[in-house]
N, C-alpha and C positions, 0 to 999 in steps of 0.2 A: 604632575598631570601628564605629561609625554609620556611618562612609561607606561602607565595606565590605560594611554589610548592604545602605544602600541600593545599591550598583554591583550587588549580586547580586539584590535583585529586582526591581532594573530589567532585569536578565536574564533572571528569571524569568517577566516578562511579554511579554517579547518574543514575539507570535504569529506574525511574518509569516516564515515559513520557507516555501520555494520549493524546487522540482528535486527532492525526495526520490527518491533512487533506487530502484526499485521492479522485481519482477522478478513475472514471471506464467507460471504453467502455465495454459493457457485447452487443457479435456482436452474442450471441445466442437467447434471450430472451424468453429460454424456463421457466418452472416451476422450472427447478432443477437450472438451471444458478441463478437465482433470489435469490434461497433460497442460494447459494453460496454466490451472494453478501451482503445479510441479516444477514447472520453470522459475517462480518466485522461489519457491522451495527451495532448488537447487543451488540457487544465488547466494552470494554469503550476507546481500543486501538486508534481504527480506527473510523473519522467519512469525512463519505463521504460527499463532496461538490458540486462533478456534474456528472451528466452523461453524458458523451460524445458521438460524432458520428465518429472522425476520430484523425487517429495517432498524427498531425499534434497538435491537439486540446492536447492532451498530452504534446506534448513538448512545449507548451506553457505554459499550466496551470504548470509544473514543472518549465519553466523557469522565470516565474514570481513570484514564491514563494507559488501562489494559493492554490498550495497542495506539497506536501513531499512525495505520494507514489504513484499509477497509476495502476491499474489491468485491464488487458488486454484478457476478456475472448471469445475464439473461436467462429465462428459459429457453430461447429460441439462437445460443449461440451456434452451437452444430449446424442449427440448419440452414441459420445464415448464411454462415461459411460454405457449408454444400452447394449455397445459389452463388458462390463465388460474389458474396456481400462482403462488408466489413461492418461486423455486431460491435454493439455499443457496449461496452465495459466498465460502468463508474469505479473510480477509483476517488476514494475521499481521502484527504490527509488533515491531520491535526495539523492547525495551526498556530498550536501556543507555544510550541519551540520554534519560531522562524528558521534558525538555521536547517536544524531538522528537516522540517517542512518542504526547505527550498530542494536541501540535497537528494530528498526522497520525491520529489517529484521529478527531478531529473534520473533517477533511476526508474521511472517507471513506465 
């Protein structure tokens, strides 16, 4: 039984998880939203699989495993930012792999 617990939290600590599939409606499509999504991109954390058009398309691609994370960006992020705001960004994560879950929402 000891070894077992320790094999499982040494599983449990494992943080360094890579590639998470990740799918995004970006409903602004300015220059800045882009470079927004580009930054994921660029990450070795995140790599995006699709670009969506509707919510719908989210809870699928999450419910079939397609992808593990989901960013959800405004129409109105550009201009947000323009008013020197901070636009709201949903960010959804699967959470039927807990670890996953936990270590991708501290990347994000």
């Amino acid at each position: 039984m000891p070894l077992l617990q320790l094999v499982l939290f040494a599983y449990a600590l494992s943080f360094d998880i890579r590639n998470i599939n990740t799918v995004v409606i970006n409903r602004d499509q300015s220059p800045i939203s882009r470079k927004f999504v580009s930054a994921f991109t660029r990450s070795d954390y995140f790599t995006i699989v699709a670009n969506l058009n509707l919510d719908s398309d989210i809870d699928k691609a999450l419910d079939t495993n397609k992808a593990r994370v989901a960013i959800s960006i405004p129409p109105d992020f550009a201009r947000e930012l323009d008013k020197g705001g901070r636009p709201k960004v949903q960010i959804l994560i699967d959470g039927s792999e807990p670890n996953t879950a936990i270590v991708a929402r501290g990347y994000t």
